[in-house]
C-alpha positions in Angstrom: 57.4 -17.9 -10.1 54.6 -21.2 -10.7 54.5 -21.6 -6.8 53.4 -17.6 -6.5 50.9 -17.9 -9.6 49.4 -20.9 -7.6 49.1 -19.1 -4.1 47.4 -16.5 -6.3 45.3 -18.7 -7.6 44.5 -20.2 -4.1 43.6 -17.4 -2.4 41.6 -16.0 -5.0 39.2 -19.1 -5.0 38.9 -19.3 -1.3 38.0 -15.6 -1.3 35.3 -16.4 -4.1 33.8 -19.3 -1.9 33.8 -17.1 0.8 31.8 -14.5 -0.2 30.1 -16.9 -2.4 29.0 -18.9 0.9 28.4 -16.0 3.0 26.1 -14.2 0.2 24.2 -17.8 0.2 23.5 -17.4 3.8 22.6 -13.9 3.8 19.8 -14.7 1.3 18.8 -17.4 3.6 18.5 -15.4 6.8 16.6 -12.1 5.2 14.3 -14.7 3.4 13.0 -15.5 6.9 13.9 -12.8 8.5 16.0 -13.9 11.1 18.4 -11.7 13.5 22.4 -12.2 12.1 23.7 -11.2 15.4 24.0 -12.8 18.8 23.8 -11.2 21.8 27.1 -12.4 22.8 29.5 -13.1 20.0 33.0 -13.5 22.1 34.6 -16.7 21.7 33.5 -18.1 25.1 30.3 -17.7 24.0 28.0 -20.8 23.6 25.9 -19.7 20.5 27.6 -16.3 18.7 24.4 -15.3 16.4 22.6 -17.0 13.3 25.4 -15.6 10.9 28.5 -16.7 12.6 27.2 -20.3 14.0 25.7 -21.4 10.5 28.6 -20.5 8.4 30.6 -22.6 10.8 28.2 -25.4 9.2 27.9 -23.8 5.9 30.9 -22.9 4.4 31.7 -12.7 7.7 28.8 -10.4 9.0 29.0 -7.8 6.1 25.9 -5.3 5.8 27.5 -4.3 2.5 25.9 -7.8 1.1 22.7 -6.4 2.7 22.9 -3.6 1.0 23.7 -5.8 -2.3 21.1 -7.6 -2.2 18.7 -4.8 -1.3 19.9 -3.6 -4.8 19.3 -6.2 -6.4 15.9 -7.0 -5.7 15.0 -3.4 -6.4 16.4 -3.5 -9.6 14.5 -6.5 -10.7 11.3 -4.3 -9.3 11.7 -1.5 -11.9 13.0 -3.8 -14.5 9.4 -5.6 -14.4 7.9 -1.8 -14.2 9.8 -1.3 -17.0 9.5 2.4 -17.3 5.3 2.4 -17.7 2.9 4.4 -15.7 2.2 3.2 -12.1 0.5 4.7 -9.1 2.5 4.8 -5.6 0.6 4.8 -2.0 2.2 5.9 0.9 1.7 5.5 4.5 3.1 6.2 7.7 3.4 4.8 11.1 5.6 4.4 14.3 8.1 1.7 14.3 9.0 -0.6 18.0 11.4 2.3 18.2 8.7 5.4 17.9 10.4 6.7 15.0 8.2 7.6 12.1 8.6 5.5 9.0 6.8 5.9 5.6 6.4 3.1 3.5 6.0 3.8 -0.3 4.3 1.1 -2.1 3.9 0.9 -6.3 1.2 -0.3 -7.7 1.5 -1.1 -11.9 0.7 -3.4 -14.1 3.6 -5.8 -15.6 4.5 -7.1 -19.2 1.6 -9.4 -19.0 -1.1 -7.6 -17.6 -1.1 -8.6 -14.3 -1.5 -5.8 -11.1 1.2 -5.8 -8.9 2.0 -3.8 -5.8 6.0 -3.7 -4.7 7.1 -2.3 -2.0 10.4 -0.5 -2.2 11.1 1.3 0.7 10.3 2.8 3.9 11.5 6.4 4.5 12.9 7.7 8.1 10.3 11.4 8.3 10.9 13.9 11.3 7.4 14.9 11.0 4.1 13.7 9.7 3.0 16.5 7.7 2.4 16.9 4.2 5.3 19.2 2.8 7.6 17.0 5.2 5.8 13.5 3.4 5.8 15.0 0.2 9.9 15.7 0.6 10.9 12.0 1.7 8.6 11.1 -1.3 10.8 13.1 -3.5 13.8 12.2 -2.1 13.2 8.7 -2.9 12.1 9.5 -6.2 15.4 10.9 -7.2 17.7 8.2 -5.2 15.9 4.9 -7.7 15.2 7.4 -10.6 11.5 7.0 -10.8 10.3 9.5 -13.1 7.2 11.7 -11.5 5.8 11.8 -14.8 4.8 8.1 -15.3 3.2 8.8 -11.9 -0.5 8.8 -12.4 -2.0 8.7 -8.6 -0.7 9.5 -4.7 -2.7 8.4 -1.6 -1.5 9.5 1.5 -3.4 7.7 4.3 -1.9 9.5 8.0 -2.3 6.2 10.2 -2.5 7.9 13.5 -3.3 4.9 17.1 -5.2 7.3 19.4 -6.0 4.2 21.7 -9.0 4.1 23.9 -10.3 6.4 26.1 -9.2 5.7 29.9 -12.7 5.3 31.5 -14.2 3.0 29.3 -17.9 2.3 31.7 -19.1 6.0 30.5 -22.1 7.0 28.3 -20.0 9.0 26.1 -17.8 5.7 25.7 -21.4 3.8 25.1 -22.6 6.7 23.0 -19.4 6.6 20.7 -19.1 3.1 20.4 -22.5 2.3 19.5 -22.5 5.1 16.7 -18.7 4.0 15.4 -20.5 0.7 15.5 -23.5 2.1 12.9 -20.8 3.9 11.0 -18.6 0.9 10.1 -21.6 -1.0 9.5 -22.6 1.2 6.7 -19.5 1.7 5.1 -18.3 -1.7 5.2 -19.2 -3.1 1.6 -18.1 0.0 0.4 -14.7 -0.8 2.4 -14.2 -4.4 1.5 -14.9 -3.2 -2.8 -12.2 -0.7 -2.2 -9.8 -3.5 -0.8 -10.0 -5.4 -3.7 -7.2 -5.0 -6.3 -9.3 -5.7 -9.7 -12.2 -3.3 -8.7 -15.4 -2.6 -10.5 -15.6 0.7 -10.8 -19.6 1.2 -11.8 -19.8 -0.8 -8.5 -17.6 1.3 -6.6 -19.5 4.4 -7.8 -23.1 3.3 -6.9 -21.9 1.9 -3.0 -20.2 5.6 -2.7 -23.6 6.9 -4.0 -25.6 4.7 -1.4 -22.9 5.0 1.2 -23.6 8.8 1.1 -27.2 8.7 1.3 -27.0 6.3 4.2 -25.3 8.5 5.9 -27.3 11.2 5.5 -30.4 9.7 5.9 -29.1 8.6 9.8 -28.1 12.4 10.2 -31.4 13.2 9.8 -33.6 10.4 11.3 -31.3 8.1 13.5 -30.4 10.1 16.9 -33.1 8.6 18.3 -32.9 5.2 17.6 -29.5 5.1 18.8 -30.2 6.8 22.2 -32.6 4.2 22.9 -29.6 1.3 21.9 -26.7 3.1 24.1 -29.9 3.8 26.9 -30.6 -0.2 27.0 -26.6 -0.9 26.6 -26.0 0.9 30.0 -29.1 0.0 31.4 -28.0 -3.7 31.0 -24.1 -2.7 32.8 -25.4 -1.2 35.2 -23.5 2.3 33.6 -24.7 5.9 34.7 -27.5 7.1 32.3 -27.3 11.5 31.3 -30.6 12.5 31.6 -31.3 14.4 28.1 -33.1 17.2 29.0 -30.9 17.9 32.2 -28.4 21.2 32.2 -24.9 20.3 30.0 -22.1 20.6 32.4 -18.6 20.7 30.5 -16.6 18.7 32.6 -13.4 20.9 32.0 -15.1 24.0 33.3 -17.5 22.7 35.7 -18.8 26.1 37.5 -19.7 27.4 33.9 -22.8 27.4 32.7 -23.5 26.1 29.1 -27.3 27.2 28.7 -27.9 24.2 26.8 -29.2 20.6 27.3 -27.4 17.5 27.1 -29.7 16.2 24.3 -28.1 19.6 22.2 -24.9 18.7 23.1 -25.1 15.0 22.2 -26.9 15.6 18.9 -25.2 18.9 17.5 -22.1 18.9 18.9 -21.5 15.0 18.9 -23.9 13.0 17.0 -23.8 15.2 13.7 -20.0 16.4 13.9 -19.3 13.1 13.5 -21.7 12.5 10.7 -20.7 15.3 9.5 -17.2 15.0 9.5 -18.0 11.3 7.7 -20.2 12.5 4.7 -17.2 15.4 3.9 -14.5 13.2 3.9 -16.1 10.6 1.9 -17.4 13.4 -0.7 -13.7 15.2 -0.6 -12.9 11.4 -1.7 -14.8 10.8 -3.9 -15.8 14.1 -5.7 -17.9 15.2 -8.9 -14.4 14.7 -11.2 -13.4 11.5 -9.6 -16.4 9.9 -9.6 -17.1 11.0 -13.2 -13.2 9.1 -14.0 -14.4 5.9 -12.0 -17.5 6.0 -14.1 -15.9 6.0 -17.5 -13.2 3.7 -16.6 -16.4 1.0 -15.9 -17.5 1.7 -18.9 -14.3 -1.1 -20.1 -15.7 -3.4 -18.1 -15.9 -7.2 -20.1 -18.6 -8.5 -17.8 -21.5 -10.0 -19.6 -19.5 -10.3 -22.7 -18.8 -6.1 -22.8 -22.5 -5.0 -21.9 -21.9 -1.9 -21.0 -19.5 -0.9 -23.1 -19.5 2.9 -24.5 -17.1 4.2 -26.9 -18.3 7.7 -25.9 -17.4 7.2 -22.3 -13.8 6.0 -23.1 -13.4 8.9 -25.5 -14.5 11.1 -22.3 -12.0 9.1 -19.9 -9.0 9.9 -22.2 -9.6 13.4 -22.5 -9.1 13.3 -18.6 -5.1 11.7 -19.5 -4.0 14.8 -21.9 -0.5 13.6 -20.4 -1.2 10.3 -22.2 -2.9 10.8 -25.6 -2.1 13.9 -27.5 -4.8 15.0 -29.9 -3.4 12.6 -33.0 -3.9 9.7 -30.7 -7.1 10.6 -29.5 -8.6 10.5 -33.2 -6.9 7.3 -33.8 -8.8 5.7 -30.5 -11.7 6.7 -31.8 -11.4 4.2 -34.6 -9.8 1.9 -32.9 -12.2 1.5 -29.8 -14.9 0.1 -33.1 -12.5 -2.2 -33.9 -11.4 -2.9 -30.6 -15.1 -4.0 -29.2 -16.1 -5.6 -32.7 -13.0 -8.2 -32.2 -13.5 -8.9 -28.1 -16.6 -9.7 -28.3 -16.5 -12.4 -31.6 -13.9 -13.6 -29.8 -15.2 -16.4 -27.1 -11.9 -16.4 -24.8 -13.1 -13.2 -24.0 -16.4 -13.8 -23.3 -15.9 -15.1 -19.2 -14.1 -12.6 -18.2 -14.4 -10.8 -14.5 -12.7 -7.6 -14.1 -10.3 -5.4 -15.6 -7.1 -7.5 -14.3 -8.8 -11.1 -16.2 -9.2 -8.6 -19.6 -5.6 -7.0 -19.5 -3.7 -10.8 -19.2 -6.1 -12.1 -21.6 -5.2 -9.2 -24.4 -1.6 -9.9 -23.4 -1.8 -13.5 -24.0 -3.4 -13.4 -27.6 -1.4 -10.4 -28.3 -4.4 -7.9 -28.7 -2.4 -5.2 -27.1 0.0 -4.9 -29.9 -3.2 -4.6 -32.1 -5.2 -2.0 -29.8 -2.1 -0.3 -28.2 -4.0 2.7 -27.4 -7.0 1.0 -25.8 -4.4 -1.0 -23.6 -3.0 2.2 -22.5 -6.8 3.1 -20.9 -6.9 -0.2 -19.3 -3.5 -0.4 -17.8 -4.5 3.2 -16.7 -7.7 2.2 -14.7 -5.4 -0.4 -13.6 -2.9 1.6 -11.9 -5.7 4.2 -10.5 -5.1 3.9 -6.4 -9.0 3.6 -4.7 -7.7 2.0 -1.6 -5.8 -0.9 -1.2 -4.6 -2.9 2.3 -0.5 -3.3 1.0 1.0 -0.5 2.6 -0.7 -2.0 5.9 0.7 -5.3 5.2 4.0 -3.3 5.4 3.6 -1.8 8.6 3.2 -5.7 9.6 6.1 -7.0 8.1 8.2 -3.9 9.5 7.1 -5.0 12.8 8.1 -8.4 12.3 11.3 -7.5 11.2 12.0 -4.7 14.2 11.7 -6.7 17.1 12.0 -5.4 20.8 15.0 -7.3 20.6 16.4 -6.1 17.6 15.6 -2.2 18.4 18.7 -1.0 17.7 18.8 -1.4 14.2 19.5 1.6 11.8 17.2 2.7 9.4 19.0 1.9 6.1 19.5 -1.6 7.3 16.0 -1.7 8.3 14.6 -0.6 5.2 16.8 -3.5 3.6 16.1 -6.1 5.5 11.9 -5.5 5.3 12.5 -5.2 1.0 13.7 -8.6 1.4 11.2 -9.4 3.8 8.3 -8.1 1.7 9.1 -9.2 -1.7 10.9 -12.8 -1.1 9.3 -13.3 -4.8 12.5 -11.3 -6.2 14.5 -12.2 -3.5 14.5 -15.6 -4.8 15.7 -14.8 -8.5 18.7 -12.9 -7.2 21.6 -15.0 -8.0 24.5 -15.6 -5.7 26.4 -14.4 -8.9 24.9 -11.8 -9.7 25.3 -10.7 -6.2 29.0 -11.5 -5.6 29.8 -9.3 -8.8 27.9 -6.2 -7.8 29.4 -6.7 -4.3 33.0 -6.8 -6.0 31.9 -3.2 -8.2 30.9 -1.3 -4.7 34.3 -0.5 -4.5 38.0 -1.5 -4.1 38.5 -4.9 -2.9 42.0 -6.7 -1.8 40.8 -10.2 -4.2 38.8 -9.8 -7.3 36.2 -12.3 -8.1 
């Protein structure tokens, strides 16, 4: 009977440091991720794939401890989410396979105030259009239980690489590249404010306000100006000139005549469609109720020691959250905004503050959002409201860093995996081995439990 307990006991503990060893390297080969396979894995074979060659050294490919620790870094995700209100972008894009992936990014701010974007997924979508987007979003939803009510903002960005045009030594390629040129140009502080994650919003506001009337103002006044630069670009290249006032001939109906001139076609159907097309999508952006949100939310701004601080506004901006403050909560803000502003701005660790994201740590550190929970709830709020942000691109990156021409092959749930580990090594480090091996040993019904 003893000599069975004891081969019992043996091959328990070897199948512990097994799977103990193997979850070790796992962790250690998505951290960087590196390829577990080898192309040839046969005994005869010289080098058989990271996996099997450095647990030779270390201590079985299994994509169930993959899909453990995918888990687990998830779940340490929405435990620091915690149930609050958060904002999710989403995106989409081809991986090295042309399949169409959507990554889905959250953006919230964490037990002590600080903004954080996680990524949690990419999602496998047939199609690119919105119903189809808006279903892989809700199927996601439902497989981590996110609730759609905490969710307080959804940006869908259609990232679509058109590539250049095959003649590049045109005019029209001149004429267009000179007025994306001007375009970019104008919009780019208004670009690089967006980009950053503790925003001003006043600031954000007035660069859409003189973003638009740039733009408009060129409509108006700048055809010229840039014929003259694309003229003396092509003049200097030694490219074909179009003579303005010469007959427009539509190159895919060449024997047709268009009865008007070129200078019609370049500036109505070119030069201000462009504009055009521009101005409405920055206005559909940024419209008269969004830009009347980004305006109170400044108004909590802590620059220059609370300067522009008006209790008014804020009363405004949570009128625009009925999902947030019912009407008992409202009259309580109202008393507690006085207080609020009274105490923040006696108080001289507030008085350097830059930005929303420096005033929501520093009311978590001296514990002013216990005492003002309601005016915590506005700032975490503002916090959480999606502009722009570059994340989800930073995804796309990682994704093709992960999804090599050499690793094409890979399926999409293991994909997904391996980029959540890829993405957010910060959790993937405070996933224990234990913690690991027991969920492992729960997945289902094993021969030796741990």
């Amino acid at each position: 009977m003893w000599p069975l307990i004891k081969e019992r006991i043996y091959i328990k503990t070897q199948y512990r440091v097994r799977l103990h060893a193997s979850a070790r390297l796992t962790k250690a080969l998505l951290n960087g991720s590196l390829a577990f396979r080898g192309h040839d894995e046969s005994e005869e074979s010289l080098y058989m794939g990271n996996f099997i060659e450095f647990l030779k050294v270390f201590g079985e490919l299994s994509e169930e401890i993959v899909k453990v620790i995918s888990e687990e870094v998830l779940k340490k995700i929405f435990e620091e989410l915690n149930d609050d209100v958060y904002s999710i972008l989403v995106d989409e894009s081809r991986d090295i396979s042309k399949k169409e992936q959507m990554a889905v990014v959250l953006r919230y701010a964490n037990k002590l105030g600080f903004v954080k974007e996680r990524f949690i997924g990419f999602v496998h979508v047939v199609e690119t259009t919105a119903l189809s987007l808006k279903a892989a979003n809700d199927e996601l939803f439902a497989r981590h239980n996110l609730s759609i009510e905490k969710s307080r903002e959804f940006s869908n960005h259609q990232s679509e690489a058109r590539g250049f045009q095959e003649f590049m030594k045109t005019f029209n390629f001149v004429f267009y590249l000179h007025l994306m040129k001007y375009i970019l140009g104008v919009t780019n502080t208004l670009c690089q404010s967006l980009q950053r994650k503790d925003q001003d919003m006043l600031n954000v506001v007035e660069l859409v306000k003189l973003t638009d009337e740039g733009l408009k103002s060129y409509r108006l006044e700048g055809f010229d100006s840039l014929l003259d630069d694309v003229t003396s670009f092509c003049e200097k290249y030694e490219i074909e000139v179009v003579d303005m006032e010469a007959e427009y001939v539509d190159s895919r109906f060449k024997r047709k005549k268009t009865g008007i001139t070129n200078r019609h076609h370049y500036v109505v159907n070119n030069f201000n469609t462009v504009l055009d097309m521009q101005i409405q999508e920055l206005e559909n952006h940024f419209n008269e109720v969004t830009t009347k949100l980004l305006t109170n939310m400044g108004y909590l701004s802590p620059s220059c020691n609370f300067s522009i601080f008006s209790k008014v506004s804020l009363l405004n901006l949570a009128e625009m959250y009925p999902c947030d403050f019912d009407f008992d909560e409202k009259e309580k803000l109202a008393y507690e905004l006085g207080h609020y502003i009274t105490n923040v701005k006696e108080d001289k660790r507030f008085s350097n503050l830059g930005g929303l994201g420096d005033l929501a740590k520093m009311m978590v550190k001296t514990r002013l959002h216990f005492d003002y929970p309601l005016v915590y709830r506005l700032i975490k709020l503002s916090l959480v409201l999606l502009v722009a942000t570059t994340s989800v691109e930073r995804c796309f990156s990682s994704m093709k860093n992960v999804k090599t021409d050499l690793r094409n092959r890979m399926g999409d749930e293991y994909m997904n995996d391996s980029c959540i580990f890829y993405i957010e090594r910060e959790f993937l480090q405070q996933v224990s081995v234990e913690e690991l091996m027991q969920r492992f040993q729960k997945m289902k019904t094993r021969r030796e439990q741990l």
